[in-house]
C-alpha positions in Angstrom: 1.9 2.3 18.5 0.2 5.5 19.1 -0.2 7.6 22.5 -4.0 7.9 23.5 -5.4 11.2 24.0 -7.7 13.3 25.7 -9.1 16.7 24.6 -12.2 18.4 26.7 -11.8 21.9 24.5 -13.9 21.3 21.8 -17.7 21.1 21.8 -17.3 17.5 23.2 -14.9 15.6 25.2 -12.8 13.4 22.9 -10.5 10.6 24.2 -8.6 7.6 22.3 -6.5 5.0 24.4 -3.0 4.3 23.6 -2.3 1.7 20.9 -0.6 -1.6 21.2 0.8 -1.2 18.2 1.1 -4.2 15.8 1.9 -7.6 17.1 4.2 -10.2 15.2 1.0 -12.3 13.4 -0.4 -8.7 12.4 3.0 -7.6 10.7 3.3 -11.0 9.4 0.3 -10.5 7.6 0.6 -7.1 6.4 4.3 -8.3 5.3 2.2 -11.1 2.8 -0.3 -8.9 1.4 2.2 -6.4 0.4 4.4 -9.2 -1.2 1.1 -10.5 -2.8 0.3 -6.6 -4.0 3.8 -6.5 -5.5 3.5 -9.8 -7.2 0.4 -9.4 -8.5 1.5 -5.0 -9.5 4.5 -7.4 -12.0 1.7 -9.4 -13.4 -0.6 -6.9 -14.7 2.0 -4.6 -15.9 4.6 -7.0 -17.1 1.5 -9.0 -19.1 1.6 -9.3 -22.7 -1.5 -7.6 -23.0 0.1 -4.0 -22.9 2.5 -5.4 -25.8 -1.0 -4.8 -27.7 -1.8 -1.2 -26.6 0.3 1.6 -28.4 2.4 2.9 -25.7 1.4 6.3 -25.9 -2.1 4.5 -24.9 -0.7 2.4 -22.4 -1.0 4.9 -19.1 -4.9 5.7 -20.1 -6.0 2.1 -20.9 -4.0 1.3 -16.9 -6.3 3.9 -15.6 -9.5 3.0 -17.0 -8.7 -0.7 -16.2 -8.2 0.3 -12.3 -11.6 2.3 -12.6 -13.5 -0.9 -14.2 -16.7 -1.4 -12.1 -16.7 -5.0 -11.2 -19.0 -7.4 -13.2 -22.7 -8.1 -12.2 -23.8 -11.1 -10.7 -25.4 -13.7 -12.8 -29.1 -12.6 -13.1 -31.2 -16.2 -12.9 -34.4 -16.6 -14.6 -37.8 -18.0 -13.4 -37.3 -20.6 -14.3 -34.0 -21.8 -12.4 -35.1 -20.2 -9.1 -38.1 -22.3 -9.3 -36.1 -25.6 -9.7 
């Protein structure tokens, strides 16, 4: 939880309430996609993949794979979007 705020001494009046703070299903949550983030952390570097890399290759070819654009959508031709 966070307390709210007011500030009038800037060029405009600013104000946030306070927070609730997290409830138990929102911590729940968060508490599952961190476990999932670790899990999944284990299976990319722990995959036998990286066995092929030379190691001294192994911290560039992580990087590049975290900086991979994601792949385009399936492009459909005339054809199929006329069907």
């Amino acid at each position: 939880p966070h307390d709210g705020f007011s500030d009038d001494n800037g060029w405009r009046r600013v104000e946030r309430p306070a927070s609730p703070g997290w409830g138990a299903e929102d911590q729940a949550l968060v508490s599952k996609l961190r476990t999932r983030e670790f899990e999944l952390a284990v299976f990319v570097t722990s995959h036998p993949y990286w066995a092929e890399v030379a190691q001294e290759r192994r911290a560039e070819a992580r990087d590049r794979l975290k900086h991979t654009p994601p792949p385009a959508a399936p492009r459909t031709t005339s054809t199929e979007s006329a069907t």
